[in-house]
Z-matrix of the N, CA and C atoms (Angstrom, degrees):
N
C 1 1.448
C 2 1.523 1 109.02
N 3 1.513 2 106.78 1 166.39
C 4 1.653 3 93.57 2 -167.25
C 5 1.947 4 81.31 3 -146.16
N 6 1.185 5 94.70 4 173.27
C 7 1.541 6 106.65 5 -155.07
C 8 1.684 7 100.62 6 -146.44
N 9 1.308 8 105.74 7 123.95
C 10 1.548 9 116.31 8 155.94
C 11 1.833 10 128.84 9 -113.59
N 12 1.077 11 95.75 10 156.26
C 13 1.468 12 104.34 11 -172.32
C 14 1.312 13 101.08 12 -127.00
N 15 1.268 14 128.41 13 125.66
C 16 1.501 15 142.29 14 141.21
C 17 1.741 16 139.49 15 -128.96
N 18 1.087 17 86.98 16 141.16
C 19 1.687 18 99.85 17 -177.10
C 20 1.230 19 116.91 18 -74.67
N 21 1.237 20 135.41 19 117.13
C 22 1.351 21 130.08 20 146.60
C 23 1.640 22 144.90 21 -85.88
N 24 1.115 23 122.71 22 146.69
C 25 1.733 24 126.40 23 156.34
C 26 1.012 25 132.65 24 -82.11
N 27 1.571 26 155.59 25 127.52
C 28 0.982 27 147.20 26 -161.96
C 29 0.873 28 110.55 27 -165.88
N 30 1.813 29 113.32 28 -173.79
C 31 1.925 30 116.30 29 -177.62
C 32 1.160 31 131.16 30 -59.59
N 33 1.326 32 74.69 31 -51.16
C 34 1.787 33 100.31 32 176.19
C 35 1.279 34 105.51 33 156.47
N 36 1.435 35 94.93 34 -40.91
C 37 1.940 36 119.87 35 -171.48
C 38 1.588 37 111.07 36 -35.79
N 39 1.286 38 130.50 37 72.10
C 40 1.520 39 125.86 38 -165.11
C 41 1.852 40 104.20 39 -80.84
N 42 1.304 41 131.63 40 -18.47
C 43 1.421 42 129.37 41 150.28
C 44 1.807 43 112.85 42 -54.33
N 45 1.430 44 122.41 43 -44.39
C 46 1.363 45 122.19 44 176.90
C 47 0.898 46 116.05 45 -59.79
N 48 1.616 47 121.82 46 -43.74
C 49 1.387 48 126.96 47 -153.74
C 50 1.873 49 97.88 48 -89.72
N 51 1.133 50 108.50 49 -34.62
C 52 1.642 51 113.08 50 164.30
C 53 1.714 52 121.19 51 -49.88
N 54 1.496 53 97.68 52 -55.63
C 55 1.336 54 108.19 53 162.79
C 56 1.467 55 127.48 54 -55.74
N 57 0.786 56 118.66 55 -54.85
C 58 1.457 57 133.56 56 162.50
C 59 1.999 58 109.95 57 -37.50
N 60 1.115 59 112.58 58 -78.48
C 61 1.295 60 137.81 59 177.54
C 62 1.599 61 93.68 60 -51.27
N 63 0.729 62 155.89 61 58.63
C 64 1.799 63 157.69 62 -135.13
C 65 1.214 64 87.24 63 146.48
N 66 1.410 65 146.52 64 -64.76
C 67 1.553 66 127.28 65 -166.66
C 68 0.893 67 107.92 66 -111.14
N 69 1.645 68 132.36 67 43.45
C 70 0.983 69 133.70 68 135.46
C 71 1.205 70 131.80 69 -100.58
N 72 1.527 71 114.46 70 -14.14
C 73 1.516 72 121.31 71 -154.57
C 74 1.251 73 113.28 72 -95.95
N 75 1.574 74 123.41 73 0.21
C 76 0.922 75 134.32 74 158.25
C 77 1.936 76 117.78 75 -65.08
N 78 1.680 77 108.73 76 -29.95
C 79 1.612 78 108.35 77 174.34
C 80 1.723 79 113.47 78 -76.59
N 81 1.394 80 95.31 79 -23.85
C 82 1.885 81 114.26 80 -165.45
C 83 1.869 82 98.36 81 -70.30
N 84 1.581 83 103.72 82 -63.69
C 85 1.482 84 102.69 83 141.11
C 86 1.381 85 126.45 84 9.81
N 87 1.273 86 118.54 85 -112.04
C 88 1.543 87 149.63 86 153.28
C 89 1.769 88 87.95 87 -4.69
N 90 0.886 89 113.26 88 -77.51
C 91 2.073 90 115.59 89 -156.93
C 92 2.011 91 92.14 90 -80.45
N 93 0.985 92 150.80 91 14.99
C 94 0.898 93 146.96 92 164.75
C 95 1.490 94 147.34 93 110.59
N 96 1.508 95 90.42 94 11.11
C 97 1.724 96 111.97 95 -163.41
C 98 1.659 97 97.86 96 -85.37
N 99 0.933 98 83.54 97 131.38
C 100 1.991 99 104.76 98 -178.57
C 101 1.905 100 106.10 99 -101.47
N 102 0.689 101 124.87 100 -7.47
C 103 1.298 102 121.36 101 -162.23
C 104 1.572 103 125.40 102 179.27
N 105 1.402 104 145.41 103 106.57
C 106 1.324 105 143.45 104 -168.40
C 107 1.562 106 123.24 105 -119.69
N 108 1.190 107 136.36 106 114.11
C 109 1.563 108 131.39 107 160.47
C 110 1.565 109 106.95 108 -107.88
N 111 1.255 110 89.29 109 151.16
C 112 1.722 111 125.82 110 153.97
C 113 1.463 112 137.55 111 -120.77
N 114 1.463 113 91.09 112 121.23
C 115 1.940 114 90.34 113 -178.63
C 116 1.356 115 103.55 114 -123.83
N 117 1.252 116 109.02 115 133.45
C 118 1.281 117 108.76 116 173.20
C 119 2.111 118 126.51 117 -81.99
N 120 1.444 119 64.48 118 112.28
C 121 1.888 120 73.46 119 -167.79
C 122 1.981 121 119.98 120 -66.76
N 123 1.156 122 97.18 121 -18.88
C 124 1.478 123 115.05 122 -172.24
C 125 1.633 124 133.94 123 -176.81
N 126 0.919 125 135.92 124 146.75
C 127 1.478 126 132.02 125 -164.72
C 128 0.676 127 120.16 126 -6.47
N 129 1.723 128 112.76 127 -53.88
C 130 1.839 129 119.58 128 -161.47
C 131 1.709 130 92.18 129 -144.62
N 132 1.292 131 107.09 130 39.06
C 133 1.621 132 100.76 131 -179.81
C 134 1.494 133 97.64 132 -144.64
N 135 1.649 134 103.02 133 142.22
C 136 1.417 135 121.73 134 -164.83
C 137 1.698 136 108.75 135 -109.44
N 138 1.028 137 140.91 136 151.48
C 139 1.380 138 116.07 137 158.27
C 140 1.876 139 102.55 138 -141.15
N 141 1.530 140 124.20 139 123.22
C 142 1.230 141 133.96 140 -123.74
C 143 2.120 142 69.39 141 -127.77
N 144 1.691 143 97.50 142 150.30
C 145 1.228 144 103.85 143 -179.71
C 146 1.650 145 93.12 144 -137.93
N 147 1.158 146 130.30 145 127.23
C 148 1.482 147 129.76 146 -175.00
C 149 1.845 148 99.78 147 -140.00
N 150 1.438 149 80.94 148 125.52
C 151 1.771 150 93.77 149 -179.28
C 152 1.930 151 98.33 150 -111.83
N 153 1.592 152 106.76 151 120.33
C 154 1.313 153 135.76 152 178.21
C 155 1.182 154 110.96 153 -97.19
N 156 1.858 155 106.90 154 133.70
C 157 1.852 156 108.73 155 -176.37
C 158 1.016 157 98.62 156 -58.94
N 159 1.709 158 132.59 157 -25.56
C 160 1.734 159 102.34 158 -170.90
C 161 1.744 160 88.09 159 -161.21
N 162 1.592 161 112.34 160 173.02
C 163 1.067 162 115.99 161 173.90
C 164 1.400 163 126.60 162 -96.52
N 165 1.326 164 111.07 163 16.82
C 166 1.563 165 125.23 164 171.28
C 167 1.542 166 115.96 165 -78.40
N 168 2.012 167 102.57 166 -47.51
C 169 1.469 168 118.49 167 155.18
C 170 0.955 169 126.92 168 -66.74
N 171 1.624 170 137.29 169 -35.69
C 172 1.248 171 124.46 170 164.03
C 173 1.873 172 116.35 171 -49.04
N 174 0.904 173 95.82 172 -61.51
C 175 1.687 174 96.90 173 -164.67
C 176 2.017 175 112.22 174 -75.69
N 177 1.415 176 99.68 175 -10.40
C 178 1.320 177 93.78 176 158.44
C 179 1.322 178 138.90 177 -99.07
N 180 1.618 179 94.79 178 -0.93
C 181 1.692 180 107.97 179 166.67
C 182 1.850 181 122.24 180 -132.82
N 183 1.600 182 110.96 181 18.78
C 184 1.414 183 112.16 182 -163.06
C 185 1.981 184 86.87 183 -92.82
N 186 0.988 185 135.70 184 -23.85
C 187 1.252 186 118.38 185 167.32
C 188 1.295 187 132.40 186 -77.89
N 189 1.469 188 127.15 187 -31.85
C 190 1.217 189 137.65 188 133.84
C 191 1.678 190 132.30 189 -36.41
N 192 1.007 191 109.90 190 -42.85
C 193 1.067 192 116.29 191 179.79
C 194 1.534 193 127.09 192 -85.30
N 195 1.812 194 95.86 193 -16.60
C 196 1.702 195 115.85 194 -179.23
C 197 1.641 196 105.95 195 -89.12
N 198 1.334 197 105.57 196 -27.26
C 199 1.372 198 108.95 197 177.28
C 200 1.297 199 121.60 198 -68.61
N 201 1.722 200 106.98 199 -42.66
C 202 1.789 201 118.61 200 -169.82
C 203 1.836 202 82.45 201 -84.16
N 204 0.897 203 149.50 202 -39.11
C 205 1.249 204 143.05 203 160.13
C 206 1.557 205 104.60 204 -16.78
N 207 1.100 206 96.00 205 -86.91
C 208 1.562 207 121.94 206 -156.86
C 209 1.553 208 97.58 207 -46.42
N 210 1.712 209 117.08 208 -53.17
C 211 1.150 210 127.24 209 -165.30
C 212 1.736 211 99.33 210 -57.02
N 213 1.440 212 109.98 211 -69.90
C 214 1.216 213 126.68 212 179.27
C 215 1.711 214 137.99 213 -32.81
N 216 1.557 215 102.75 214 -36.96
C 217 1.283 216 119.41 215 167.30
C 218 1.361 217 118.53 216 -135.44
N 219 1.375 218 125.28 217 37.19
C 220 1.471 219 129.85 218 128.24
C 221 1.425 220 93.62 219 80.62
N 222 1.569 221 128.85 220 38.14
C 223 1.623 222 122.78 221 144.55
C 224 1.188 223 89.73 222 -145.97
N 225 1.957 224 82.45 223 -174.50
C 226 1.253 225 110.38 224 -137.09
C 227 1.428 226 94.82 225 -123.03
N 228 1.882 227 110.53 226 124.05
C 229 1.833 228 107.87 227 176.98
C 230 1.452 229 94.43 228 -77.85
N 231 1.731 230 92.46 229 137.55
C 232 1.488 231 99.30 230 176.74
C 233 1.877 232 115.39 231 -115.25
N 234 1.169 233 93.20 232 -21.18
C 235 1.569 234 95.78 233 173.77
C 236 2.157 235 100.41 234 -149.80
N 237 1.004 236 98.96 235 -164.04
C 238 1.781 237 110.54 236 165.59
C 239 1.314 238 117.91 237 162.24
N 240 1.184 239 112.51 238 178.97
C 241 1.691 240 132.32 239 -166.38
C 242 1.211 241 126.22 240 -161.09
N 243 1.337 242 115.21 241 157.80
C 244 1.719 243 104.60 242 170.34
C 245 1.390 244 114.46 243 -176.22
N 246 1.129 245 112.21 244 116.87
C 247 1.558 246 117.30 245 -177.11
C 248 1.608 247 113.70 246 -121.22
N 249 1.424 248 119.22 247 -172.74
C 250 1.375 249 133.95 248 175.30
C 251 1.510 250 109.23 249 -69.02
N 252 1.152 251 133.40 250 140.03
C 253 1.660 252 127.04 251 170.21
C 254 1.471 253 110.84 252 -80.22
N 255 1.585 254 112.87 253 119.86
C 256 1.283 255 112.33 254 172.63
C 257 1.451 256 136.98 255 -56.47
N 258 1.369 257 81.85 256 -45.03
C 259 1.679 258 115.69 257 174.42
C 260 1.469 259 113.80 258 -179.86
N 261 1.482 260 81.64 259 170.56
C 262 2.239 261 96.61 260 -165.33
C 263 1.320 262 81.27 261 -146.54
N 264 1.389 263 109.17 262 122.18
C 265 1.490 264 132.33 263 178.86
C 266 1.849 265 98.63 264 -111.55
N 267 1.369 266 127.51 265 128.13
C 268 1.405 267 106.14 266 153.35
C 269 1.878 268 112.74 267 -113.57
């Protein structure tokens, strides 16, 4: 499994941006995302953790998908990342 990280900008509105992020994850879905968190890193900044069945789908749909993101629920990617998962402890 492979894993991305991105930062967001936003209102502030962390109920919207929840809401929002809920009607999207049904398209994220579709391109290969298995799994999504959000922590809020700062006032108006998000930072989104998405675990992908594989890294063939990540990187052939994490720019596409960051864009209709961005467009779709009204912030702004400000940085990102994405590597292999080392491990998942629960």
């Amino acid at each position: 499994m492979f894993v991305s990280f991105t930062d967001w900008e936003f209102d502030g509105n962390v109920d919207n941006a929840v809401e929002s992020a809920k009607g999207f994850w049904p398209e994220m879905k579709k391109h290969g995302a298995v799994n999504m968190r959000a922590t809020v890193t700062g006032e108006k900044t998000i930072r989104t953790m998405t675990v992908w069945s594989s890294e063939e789908k990540l990187k052939a749909n994490i720019d596409a998908v960051r864009a209709t993101a961005s467009s779709a629920v009204g912030m702004t990617s400000t940085g990102g990342m994405m590597g292999a998962l080392a491990v998942e402890l629960d």
